[in-house]
C-alpha positions in Angstrom: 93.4 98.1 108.7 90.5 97.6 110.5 89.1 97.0 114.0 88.7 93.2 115.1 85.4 93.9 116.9 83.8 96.5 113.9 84.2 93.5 111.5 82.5 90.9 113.3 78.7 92.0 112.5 79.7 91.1 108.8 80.1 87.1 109.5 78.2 84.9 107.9 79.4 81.7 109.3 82.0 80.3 111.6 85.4 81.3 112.2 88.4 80.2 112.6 91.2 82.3 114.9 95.3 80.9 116.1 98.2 82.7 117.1 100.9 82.9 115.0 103.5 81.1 117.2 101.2 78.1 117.9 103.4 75.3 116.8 101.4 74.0 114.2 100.1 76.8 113.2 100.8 76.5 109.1 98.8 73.1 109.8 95.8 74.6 111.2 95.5 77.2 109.3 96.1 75.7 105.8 93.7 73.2 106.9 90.6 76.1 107.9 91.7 77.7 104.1 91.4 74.2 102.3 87.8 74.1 103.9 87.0 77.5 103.3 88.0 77.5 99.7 86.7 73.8 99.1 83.0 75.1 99.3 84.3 77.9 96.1 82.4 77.1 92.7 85.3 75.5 91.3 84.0 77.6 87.9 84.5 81.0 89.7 88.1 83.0 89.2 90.2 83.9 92.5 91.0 87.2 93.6 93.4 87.7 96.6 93.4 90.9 97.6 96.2 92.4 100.4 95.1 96.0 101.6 97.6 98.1 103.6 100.0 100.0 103.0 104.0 100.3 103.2 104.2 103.7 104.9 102.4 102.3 108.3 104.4 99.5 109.7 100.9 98.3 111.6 99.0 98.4 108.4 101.7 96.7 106.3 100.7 93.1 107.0 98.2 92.7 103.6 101.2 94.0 101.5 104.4 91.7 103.0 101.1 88.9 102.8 101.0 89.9 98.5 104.8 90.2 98.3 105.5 87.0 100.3 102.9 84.8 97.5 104.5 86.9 94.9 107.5 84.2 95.3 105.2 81.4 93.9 105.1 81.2 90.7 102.5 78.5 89.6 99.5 80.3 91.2 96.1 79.8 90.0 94.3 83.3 91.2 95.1 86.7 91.1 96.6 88.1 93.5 96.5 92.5 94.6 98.0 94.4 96.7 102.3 94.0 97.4 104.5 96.4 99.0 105.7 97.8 95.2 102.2 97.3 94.3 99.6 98.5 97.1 96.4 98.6 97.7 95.2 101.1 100.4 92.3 103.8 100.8 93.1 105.9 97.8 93.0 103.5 95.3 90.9 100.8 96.7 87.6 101.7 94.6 89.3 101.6 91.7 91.3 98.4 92.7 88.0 96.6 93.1 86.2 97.8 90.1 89.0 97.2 88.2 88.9 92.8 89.4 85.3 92.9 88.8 85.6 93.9 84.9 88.5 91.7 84.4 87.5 88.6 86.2 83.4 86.5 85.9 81.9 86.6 89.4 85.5 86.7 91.4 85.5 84.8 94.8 87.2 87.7 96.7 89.5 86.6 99.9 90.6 90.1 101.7 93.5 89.6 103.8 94.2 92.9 106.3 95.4 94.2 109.4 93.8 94.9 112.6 93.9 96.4 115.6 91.8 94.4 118.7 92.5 93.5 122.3 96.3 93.2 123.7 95.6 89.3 124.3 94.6 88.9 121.1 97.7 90.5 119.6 99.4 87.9 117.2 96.2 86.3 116.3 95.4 85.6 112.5 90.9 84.9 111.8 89.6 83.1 108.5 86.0 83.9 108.5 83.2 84.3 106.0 82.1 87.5 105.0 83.9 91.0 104.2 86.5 93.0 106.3 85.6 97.3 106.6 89.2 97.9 105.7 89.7 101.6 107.1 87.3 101.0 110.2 89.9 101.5 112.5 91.1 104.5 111.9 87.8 106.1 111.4 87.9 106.1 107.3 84.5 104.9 105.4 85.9 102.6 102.5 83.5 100.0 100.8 83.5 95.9 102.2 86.1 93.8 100.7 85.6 89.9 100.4 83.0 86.8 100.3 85.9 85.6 102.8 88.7 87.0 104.7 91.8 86.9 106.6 92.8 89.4 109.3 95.9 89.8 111.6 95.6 91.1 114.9 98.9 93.6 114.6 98.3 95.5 117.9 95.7 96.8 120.6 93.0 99.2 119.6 91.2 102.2 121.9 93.8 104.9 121.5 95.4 107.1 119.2 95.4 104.5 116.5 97.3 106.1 113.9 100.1 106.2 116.7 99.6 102.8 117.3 100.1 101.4 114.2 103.0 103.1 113.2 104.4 101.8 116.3 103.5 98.3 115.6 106.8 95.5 116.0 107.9 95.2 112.3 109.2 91.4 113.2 105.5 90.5 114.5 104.1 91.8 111.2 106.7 90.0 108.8 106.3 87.0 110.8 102.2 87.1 110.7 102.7 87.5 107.0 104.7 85.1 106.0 102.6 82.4 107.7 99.7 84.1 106.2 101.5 84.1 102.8 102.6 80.5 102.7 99.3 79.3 104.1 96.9 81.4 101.7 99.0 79.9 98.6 99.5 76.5 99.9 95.4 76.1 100.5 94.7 77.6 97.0 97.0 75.4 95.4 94.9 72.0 96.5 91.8 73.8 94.9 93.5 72.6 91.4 91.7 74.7 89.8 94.2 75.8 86.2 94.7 78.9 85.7 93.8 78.7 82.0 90.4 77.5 82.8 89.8 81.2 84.5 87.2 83.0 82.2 88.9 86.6 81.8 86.7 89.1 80.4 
């Protein structure tokens, strides 16, 4: 979980932000992903990696986001981080080293929680550059991603770690699954088989 505003020194080019109940918003965001993931080295592996964790309902969105993609079978990247499977500040560093000696020069897409303004509560961002999972709750954890994709899951300025365990659990699952669908959905297009990864 990070803070919307912390993360935004970190992009590198433009972004792309809708709320989750927009009507078409599985349109518009597939469509920002596709042209995100279109510019990719179609020669460089996928790594989709959800951070959070399942004991903080705020910080559970990258998790139900890895769990919901789990439920596709045909995927061509690799996918971290479900709700059996987490990945979260204690095992982060090892999480990351661990795609970097099995895949060749990964294109990393972080998906995460935040916490930013209450009108900007619901809102899910697809920009270049990495998230500072951690930020938000004052914990110093290395950058994650060439790309990433955040959920706004609540307000931030106070008593976070309150906040986020306080966070709707239907606003989460619904940001996820949107998320989820529209992450795999916009990967698939790339075409990319998964045989033609190079796995050290």
């Amino acid at each position: 979980m990070n803070f919307k505003e912390t993360f935004q020194m970190f992009i590198k080019g433009s972004e792309f932000k809708i709320h989750y109940n927009d009507p078409i918003s599985r349109l518009k965001l597939t469509r920002a992903l596709e042209r995100k993931i279109a510019a990719v080295n179609e020669h460089r592996p996928i790594a989709v990696v959800c951070i959070g964790t399942d004991r903080s309902t705020g910080d559970s969105l990258g998790p139900l986001v890895g769990s919901r993609m789990t439920g596709y079978h045909d995927r061509t990247y690799r996918l971290y981080g479900t709700l059996d499977d987490p990945v979260h500040a204690v095992n982060l560093q090892d999480a990351l080293e661990g795609i970097y000696r099995e895949l060749q020069e990964p294109y990393v897409i972080a998906v995460d929680a935040c916490l930013g303004r209450a009108n900007n509560i619901g809102f899910i961002t697809v920009a270049d550059g990495p998230v500072l999972p951690g930020a938000g709750v004052k914990k110093n954890l290395p950058p994650v991603g060439d790309m990433h994709v955040t959920g706004v899951v609540n307000a931030s300025g106070y008593m976070e770690y309150f906040v986020l365990q306080n966070t709707r659990l239907s606003l989460v699952m619904k940001m996820a699954e949107i998320i989820g669908d529209c992450l795999h959905g916009a990967l698939q297009r790339r075409r990319v088989p998964y045989a033609k990864i190079n796995i050290q």
